[in-house]
C-alpha positions as CSV (number, residue, x, y, z in Angstrom):
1,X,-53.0,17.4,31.3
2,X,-52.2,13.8,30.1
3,X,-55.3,11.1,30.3
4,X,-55.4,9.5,33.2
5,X,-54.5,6.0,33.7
6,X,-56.8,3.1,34.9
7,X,-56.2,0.2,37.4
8,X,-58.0,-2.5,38.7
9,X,-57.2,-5.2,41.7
10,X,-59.2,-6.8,43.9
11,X,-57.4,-5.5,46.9
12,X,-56.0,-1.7,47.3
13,X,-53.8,-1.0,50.0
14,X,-53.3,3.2,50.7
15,X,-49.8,3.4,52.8
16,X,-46.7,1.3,52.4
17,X,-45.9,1.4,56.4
18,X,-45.4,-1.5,58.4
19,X,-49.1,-1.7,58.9
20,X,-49.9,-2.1,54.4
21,X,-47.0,-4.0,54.5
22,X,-48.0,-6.9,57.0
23,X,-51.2,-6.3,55.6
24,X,-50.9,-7.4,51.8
25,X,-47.5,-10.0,53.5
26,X,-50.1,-12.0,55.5
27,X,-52.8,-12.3,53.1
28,X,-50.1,-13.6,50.5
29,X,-48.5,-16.0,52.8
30,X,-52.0,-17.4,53.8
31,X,-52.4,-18.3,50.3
32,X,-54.8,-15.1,48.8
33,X,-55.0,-15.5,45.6
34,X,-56.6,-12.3,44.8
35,X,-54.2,-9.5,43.0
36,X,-53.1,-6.6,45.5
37,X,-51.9,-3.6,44.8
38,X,-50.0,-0.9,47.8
39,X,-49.9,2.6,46.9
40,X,-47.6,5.1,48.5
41,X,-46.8,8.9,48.0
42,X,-42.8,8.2,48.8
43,X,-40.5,6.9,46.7
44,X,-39.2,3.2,46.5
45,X,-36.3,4.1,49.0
46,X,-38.9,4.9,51.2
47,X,-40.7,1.7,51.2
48,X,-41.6,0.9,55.0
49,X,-42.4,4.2,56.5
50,X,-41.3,5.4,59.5
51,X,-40.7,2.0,60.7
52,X,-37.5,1.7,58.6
53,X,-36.1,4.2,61.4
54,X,-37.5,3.1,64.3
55,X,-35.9,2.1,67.4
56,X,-38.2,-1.3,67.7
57,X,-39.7,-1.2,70.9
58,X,-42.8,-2.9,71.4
59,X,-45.2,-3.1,74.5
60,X,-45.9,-7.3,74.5
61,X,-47.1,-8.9,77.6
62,X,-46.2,-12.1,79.8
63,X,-43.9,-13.1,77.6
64,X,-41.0,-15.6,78.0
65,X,-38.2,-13.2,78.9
66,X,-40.8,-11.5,81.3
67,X,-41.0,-14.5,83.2
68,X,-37.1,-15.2,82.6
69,X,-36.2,-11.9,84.5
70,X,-38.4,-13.0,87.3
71,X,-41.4,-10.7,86.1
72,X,-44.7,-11.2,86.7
73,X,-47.3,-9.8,84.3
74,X,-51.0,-10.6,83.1
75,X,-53.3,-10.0,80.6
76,X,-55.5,-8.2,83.9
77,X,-53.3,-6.5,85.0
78,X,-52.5,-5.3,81.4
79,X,-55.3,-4.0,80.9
80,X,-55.6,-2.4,84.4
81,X,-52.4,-0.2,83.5
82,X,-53.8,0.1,80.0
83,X,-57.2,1.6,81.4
84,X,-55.5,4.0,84.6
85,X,-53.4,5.4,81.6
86,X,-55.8,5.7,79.2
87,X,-58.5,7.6,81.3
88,X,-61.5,6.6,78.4
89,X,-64.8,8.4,78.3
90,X,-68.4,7.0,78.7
91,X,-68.3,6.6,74.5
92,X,-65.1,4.9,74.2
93,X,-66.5,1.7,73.2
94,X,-64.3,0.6,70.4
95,X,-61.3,1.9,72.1
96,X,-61.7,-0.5,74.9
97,X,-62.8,-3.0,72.8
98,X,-59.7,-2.9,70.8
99,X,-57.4,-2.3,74.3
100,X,-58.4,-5.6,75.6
101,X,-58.1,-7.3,71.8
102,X,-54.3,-5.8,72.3
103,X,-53.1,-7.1,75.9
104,X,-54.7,-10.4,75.1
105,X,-53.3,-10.7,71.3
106,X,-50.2,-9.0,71.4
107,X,-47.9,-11.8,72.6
108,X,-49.5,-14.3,70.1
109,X,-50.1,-12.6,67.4
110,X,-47.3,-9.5,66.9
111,X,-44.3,-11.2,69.6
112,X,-44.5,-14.6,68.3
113,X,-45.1,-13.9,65.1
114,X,-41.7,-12.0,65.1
115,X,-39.8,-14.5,66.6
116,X,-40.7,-16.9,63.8
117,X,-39.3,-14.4,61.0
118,X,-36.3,-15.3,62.9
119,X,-36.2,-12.2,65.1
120,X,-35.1,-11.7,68.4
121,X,-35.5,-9.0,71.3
122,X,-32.8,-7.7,73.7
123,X,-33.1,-10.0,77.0
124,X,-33.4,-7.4,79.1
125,X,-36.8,-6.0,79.5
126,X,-37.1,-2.1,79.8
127,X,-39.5,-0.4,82.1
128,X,-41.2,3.0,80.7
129,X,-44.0,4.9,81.7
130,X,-44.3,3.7,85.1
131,X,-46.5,6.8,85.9
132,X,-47.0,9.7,88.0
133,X,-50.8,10.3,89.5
134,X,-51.9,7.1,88.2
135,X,-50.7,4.0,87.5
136,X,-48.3,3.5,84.0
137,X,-46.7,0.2,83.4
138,X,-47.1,-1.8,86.5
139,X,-44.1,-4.1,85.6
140,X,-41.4,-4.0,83.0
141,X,-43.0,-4.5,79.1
142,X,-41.0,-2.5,76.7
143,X,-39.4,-5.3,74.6
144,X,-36.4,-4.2,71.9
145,X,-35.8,-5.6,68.5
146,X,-32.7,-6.5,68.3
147,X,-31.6,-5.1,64.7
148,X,-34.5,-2.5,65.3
149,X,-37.3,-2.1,63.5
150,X,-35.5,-1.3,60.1
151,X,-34.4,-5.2,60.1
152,X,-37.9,-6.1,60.5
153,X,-38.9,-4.1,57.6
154,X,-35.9,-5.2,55.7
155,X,-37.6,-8.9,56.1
156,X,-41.2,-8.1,55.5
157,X,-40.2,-5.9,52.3
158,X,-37.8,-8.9,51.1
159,X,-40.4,-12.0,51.6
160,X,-43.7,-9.8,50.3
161,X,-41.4,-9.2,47.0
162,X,-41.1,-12.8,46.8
163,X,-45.2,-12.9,46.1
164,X,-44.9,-10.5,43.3
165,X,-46.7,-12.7,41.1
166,X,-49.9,-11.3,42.6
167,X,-48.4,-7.9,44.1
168,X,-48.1,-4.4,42.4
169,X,-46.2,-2.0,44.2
170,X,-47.3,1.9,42.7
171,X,-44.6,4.5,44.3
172,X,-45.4,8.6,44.1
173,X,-48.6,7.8,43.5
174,X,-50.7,10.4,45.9
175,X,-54.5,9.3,46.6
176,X,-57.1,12.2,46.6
177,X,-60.4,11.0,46.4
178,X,-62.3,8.3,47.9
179,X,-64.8,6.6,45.5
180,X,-68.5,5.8,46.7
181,X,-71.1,4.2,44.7
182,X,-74.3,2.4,45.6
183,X,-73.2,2.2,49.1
184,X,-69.8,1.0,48.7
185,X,-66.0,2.2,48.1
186,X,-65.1,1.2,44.9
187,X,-61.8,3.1,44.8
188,X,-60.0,6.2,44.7
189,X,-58.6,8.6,42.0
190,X,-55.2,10.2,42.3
191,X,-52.1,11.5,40.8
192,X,-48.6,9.9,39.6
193,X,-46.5,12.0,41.2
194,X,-43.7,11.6,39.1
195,X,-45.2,11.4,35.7
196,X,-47.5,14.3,36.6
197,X,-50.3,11.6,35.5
198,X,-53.6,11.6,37.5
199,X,-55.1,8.1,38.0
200,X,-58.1,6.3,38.7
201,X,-58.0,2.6,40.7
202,X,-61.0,0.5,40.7
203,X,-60.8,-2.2,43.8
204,X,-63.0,-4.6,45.1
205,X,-61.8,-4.3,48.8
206,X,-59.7,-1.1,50.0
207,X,-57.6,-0.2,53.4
208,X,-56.2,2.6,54.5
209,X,-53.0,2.5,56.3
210,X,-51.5,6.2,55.4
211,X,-50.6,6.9,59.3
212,X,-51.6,9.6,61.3
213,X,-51.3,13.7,61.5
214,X,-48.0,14.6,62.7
215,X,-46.5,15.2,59.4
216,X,-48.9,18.0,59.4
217,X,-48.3,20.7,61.7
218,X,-51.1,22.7,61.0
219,X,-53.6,20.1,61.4
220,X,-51.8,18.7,64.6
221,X,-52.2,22.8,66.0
222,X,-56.1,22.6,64.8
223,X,-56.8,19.5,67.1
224,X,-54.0,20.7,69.9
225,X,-55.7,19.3,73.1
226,X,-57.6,22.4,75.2
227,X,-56.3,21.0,78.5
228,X,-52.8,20.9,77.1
229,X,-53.1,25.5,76.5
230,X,-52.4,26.7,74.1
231,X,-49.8,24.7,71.3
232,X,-46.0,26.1,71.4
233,X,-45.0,28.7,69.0
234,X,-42.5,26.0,67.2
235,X,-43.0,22.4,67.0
236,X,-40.1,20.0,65.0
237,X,-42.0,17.3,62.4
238,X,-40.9,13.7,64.0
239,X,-42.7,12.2,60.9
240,X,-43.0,12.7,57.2
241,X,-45.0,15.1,55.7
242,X,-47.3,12.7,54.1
243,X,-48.6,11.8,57.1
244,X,-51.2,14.7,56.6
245,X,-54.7,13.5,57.6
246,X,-56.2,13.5,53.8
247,X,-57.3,10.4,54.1
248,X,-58.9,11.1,57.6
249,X,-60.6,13.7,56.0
250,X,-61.9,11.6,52.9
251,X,-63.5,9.4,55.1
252,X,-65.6,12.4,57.7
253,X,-66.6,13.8,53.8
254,X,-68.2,10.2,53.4
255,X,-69.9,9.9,56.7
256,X,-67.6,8.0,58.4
257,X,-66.1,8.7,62.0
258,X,-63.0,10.2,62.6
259,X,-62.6,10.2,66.3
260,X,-59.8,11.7,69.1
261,X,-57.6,13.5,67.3
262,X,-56.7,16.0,69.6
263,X,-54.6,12.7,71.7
264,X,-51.4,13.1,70.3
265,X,-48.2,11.6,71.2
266,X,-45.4,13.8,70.7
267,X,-42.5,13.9,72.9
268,X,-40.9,17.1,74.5
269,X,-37.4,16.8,73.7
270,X,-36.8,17.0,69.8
271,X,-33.8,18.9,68.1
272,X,-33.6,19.6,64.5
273,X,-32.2,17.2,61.9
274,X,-28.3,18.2,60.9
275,X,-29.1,16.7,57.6
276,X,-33.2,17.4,57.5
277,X,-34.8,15.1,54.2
278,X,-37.9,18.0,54.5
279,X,-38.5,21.3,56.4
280,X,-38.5,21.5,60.2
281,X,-37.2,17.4,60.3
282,X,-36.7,16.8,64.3
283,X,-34.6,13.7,66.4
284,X,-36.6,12.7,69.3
285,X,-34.3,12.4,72.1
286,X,-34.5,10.3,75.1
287,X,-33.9,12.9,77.7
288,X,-30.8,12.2,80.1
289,X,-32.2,11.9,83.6
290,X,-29.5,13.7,86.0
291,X,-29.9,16.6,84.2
292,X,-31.4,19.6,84.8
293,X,-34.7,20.6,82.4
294,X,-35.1,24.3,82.6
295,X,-37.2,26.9,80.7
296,X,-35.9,29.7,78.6
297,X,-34.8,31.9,81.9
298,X,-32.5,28.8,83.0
299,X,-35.0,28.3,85.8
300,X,-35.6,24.4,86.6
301,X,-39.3,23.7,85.6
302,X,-41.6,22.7,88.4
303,X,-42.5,22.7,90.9
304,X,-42.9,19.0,89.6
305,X,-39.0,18.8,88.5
306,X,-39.3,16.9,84.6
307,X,-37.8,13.5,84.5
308,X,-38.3,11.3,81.5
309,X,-39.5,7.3,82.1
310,X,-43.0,8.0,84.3
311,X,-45.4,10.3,81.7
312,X,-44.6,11.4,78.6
313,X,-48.2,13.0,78.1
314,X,-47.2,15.2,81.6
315,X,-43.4,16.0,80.2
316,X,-45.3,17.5,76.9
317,X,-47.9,19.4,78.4
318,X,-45.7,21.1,80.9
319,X,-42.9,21.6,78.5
320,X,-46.2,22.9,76.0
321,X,-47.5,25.4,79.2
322,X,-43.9,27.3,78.9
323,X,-43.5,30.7,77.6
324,X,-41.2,29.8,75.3
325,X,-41.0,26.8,72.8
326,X,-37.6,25.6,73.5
327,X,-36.8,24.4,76.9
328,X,-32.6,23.2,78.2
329,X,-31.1,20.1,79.6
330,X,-27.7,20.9,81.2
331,X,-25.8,18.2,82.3
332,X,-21.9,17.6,82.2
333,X,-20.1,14.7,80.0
334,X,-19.9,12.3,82.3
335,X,-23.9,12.5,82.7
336,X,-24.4,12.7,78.9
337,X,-22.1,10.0,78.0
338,X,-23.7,7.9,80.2
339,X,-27.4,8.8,79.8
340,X,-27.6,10.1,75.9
341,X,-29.9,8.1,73.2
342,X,-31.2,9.0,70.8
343,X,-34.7,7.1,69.3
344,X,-34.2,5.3,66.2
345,X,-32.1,2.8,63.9
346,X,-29.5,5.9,63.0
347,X,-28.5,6.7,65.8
348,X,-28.3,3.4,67.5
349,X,-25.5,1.6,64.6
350,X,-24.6,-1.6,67.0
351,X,-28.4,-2.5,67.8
352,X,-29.4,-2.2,64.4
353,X,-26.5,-4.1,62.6
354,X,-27.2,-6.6,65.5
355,X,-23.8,-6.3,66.9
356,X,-24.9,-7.7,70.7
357,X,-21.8,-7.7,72.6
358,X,-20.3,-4.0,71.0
359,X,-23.3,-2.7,72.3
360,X,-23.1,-4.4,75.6
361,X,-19.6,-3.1,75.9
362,X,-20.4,0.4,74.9
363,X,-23.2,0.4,77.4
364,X,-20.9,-0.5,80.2
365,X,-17.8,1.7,79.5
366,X,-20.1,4.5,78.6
367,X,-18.5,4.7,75.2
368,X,-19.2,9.0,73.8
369,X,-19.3,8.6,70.1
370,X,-22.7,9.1,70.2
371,X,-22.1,12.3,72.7
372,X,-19.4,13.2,70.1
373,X,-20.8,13.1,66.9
374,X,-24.0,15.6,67.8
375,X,-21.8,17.9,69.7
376,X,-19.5,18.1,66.4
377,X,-23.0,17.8,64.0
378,X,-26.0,19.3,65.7
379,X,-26.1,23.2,67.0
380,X,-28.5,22.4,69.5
381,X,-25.8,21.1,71.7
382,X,-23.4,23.3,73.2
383,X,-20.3,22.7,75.3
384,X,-18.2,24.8,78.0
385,X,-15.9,24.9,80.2
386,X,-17.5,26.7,83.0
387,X,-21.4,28.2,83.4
388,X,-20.3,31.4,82.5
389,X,-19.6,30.7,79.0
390,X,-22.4,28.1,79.0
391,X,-25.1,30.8,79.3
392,X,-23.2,33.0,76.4
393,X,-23.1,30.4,74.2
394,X,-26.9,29.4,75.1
395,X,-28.2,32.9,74.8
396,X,-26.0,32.5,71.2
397,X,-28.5,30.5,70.1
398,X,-31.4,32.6,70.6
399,X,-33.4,36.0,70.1
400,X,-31.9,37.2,72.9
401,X,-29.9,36.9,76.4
402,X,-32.6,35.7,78.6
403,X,-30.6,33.3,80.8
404,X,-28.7,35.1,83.7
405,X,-25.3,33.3,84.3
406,X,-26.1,33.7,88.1
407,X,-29.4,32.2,88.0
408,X,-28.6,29.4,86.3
409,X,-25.8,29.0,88.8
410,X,-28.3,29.0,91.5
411,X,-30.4,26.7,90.2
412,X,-27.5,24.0,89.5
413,X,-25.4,24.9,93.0
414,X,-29.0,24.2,95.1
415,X,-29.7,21.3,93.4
416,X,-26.1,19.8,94.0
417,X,-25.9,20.4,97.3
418,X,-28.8,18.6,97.6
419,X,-26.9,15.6,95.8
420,X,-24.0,16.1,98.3
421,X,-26.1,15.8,101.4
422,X,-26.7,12.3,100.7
423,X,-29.0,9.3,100.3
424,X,-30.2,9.2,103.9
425,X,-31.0,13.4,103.5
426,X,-32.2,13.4,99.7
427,X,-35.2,15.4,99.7
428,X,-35.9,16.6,95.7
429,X,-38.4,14.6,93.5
430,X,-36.1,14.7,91.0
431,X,-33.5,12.6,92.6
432,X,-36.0,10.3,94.6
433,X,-37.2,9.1,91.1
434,X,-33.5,8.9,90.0
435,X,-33.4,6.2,93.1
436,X,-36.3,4.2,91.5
437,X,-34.7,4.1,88.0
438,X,-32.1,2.6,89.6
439,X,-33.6,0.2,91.2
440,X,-34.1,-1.8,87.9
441,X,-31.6,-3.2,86.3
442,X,-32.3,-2.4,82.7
443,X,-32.5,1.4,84.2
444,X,-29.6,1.3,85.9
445,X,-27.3,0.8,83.6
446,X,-28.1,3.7,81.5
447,X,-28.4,6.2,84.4
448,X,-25.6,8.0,86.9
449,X,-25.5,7.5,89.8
450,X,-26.2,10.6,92.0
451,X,-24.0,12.7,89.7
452,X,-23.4,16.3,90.9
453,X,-23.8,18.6,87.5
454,X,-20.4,20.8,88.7
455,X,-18.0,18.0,89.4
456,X,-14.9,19.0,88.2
457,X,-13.9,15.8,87.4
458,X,-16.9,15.3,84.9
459,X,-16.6,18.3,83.1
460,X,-17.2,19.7,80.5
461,X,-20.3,21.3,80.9
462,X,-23.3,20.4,78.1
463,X,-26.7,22.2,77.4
464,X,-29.2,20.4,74.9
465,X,-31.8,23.0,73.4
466,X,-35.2,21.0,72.5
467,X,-38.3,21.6,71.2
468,X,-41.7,19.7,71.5
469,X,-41.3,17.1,68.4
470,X,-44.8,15.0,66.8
471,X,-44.6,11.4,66.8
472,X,-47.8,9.4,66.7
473,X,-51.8,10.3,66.2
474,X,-53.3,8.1,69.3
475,X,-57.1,9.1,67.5
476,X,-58.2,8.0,63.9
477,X,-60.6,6.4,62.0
478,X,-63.3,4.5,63.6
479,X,-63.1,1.1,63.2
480,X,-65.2,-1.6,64.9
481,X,-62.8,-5.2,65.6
482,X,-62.9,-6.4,62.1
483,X,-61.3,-3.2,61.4
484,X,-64.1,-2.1,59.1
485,X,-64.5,1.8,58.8
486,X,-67.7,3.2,60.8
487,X,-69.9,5.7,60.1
488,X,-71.5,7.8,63.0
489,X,-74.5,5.4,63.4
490,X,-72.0,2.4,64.3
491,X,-72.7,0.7,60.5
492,X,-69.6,0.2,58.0
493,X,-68.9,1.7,55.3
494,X,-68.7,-1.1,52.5
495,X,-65.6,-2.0,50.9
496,X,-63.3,0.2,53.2
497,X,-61.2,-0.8,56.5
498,X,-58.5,1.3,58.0
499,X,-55.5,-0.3,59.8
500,X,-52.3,0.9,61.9
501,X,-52.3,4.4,63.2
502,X,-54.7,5.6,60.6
503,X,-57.4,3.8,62.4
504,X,-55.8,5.2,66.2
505,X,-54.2,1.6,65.7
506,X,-57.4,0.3,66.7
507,X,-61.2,1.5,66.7
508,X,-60.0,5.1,66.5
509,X,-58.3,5.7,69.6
510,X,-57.3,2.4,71.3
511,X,-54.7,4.1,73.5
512,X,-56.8,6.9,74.9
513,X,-55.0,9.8,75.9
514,X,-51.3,8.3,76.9
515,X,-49.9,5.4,75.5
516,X,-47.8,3.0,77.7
517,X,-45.3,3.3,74.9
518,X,-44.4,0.4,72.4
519,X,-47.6,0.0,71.4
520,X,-47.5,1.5,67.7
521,X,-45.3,-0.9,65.9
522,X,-46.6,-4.0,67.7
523,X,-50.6,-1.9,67.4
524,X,-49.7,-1.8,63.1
525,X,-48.4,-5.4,63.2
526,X,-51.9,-6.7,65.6
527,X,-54.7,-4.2,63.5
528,X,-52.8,-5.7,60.0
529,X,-53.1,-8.9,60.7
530,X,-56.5,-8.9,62.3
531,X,-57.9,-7.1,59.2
532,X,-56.1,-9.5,56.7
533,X,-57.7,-12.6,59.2
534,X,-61.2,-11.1,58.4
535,X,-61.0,-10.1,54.6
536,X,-59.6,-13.6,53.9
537,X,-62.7,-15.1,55.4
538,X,-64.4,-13.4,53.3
539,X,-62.9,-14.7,50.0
């Protein structure tokens, strides 16, 4: 094996996410003049993470085009939502203290921030996870970058190369090994990928920002939550394999806490990648909501029928609880055409090149390329004429014919007539909550209105197979509010910090079990900058 190479910096960032990234950026801009180095197992084209294909919504609070579109929204009432959703235990201490730190920094510090890099959101304000049992978002709060979060990243990436003068960017270079002495981290050892060169990186100060779990399917099964049963046979990977844990598991080797990793937010309607970059690679979908969600039989799931935009954490663990892995969506075109997205820059070409008024335009005629280019790319969708060949080309796809045409008919032929009877007689949860959706404007727009699924004149007929798909870790590292790394008796570990969703973005479980969803960007952006606030102090 060739000798290992040495380096030394002051500052060591693990992870080139958005979280290392506005890391080492803000300690640069506020005039560090400390050498940095950012270390990442990807390549160079892979600079940015997961964030580079993001769809860029954030969870920000009061903000200006709240109070434009007549909403009214507080940092207590915030944190109200924050806390019904979260449902923390008795020893949740850093959590909460890092929830609060979030409603009441998140506008200042992640929204404002953005909109002086010259960055602007969508004016309309979407409303997700309103909530089921308990209370979700009270209001409207999911705020959308327009350009996504890939022209974000394309920003930060471009203005921290402008500081390379005291930056050194290290690609396929894979950490193994925490380094301890005297009491404090000194640095880690590791391998150059690509030279096949193992490595050794002394550093007065180092963070980990390497991500969560998901990437790792074995470890996310390991910590699958008990109340959640037993984890589904088949899950699709909706991050990179690098997000593996490693580091996670560095840190519990050097006494420090590694909390709530069995909260997980994955979302239940993934299908598989028609050009996958690594084995299993999902698409998260955002589930059209006049379809019909139904288990491997063709029977609709319930009793509680599944509609996306009120619990994510409930849509997973029923879909999870199913015999089978894979669950359907039937709908017809005029539903899917309508309703379809898909989360992340790719799929969403006018939001991310910033083209404003094609995507209005496309919103309001219902434009089907989208629709179009997944039926003609992806095998998970499958279109028919009439049911009959529907279920034959459904059963197709699997191990064999467990849907009944004539169930399936049932199921859809109940549940128009339901839709027929009309508003005044509407008695199925599934289409009272359709009402509610619509009641918002930025709902509306994007959802049918009381579309029967047999309509003749909406044909054809579409079925979506999904699977469960990983997303975020909500747990982590333990880290107290100056994002230092704790050790089970509640002191730091010297020399270390942990930032992003490595740390749970915040104290190792900020979110508690449910997320009220666009909190990860804007929860990498707030734990970055906090951490860089606190180790330039201490310059």
């Amino acid at each position: 094996m060739a000798a290992f190479k040495k380096y030394t910096t002051d500052i060591a960032v693990i992870g080139g996410g958005i979280a290392g990234i506005t890391l080492a950026l803000e300690l640069l801009e506020r005039g560090e003049k400390r050498h940095i180095i950012i270390l990442d197992a990807q390549d160079e084209q892979s600079f940015g993470g997961l964030a580079k294909g993001a769809f860029g919504g954030m969870m920000l609070v009061d903000t200006p085009l709240q109070r434009k579109s007549g909403i009214r929204d507080s940092c207590d009432l915030a944190l109200r939502d924050w806390h019904a959703f979260a449902e923390f235990g008795p020893g949740d201490h850093w959590p909460k203290i890092w929830a609060e730190y979030y409603v009441e920094n998140v506008t200042s510090q992640v929204h404002d921030w953005i909109r002086g890099l010259g960055l602007k959101f969508l004016p309309a304000v979407q409303w997700v996870e309103r909530g089921l049992f308990q209370p979700g978002n009270s209001v409207p709060r999911y705020h959308i970058l327009l350009g996504t979060a890939r022209y974000l990243m394309e920003i930060l990436i471009r203005r921290l190369k402008e500081k390379d003068g005291y930056l050194t960017l290290l690609f396929n270079h894979r950490v193994n090994n925490l380094n301890l002495a005297q009491g404090k981290i000194t640095g880690f050892d590791g391998h150059d990928i690509k030279s096949d060169r193992p490595f050794v990186l002394e550093a007065e100060t180092t963070i980990i920002a390497t991500g969560g779990i998901g990437g790792n399917l074995d470890k996310v099964i390991r910590h699958w939550p008990r109340h959640s049963g037993r984890p589904p046979d088949r899950m699709l990977n909706g991050c990179h394999p690098t997000a593996n844990g490693h580091l996670h598991d560095q840190v519990e080797k050097l006494g420090g806490q590694v909390t709530h990793l069995d909260k997980m937010w994955n979302y239940a309607a993934g299908i598989a990648h028609s050009q996958p970059e690594f084995d299993n690679h999902g698409l998260s979908l955002v589930p059209t909501r006049s379809s019909l969600w139904l288990d491997h039989l063709g029977r609709r799931i319930g009793p509680r029928p599944l509609i996306s935009g009120f619990d994510t954490y409930d849509l997973c663990r029923q879909v999870a609880a199913q015999e089978k892995p894979w669950s359907w969506h039937v709908m017809n075109w005029k539903i899917a055409r309508r309703e379809l997205a898909i989360s992340g820059a790719e799929h969403n070409p006018d939001l991310a090149e910033r083209k404003f008024f094609r995507l209005v335009a496309k919103l309001l005629l219902a434009d089907d390329g989208l629709l179009r280019r997944m039926v003609a790319t992806s095998r998970d969708f499958i279109v028919a004429d009439n049911l009959a060949d529907l279920t034959g080309k459904m059963n197709g796809l699997t191990d064999k014919d467990y849907i009944l045409a004539t169930v399936m008919e049932q199921q859809i032929t109940d549940y128009d007539a339901r839709l027929a009877r009309g508003p005044k007689l509407h008695n199925d949860d599934q289409i009272r909550r359709l009402a509610q959706l619509r009641a918002w404007g930025g709902d509306r727009i994007r959802t049918c209105k009381f579309q029967q699924i047999l309509d003749p004149k909406a044909g054809p007929l579409l079925a979506i197979r999904t699977h469960l798909i990983t997303r975020k870790t909500l747990g982590g590292i333990q880290t107290n509010l100056d994002c230092a790394v704790l050790k089970a008796d509640g002191s730091q570990i010297s020399g270390l910090y942990a930032i992003g969703e490595a740390a749970g973005f915040g104290g190792g479980g900020a979110s508690g079990k449910r997320s009220l969803e666009g909190t990860f960007l804007s929860g990498c952006i707030l734990t970055a900058r906090r951490a860089a606030e606190i180790i330039d102090n201490q310059a």
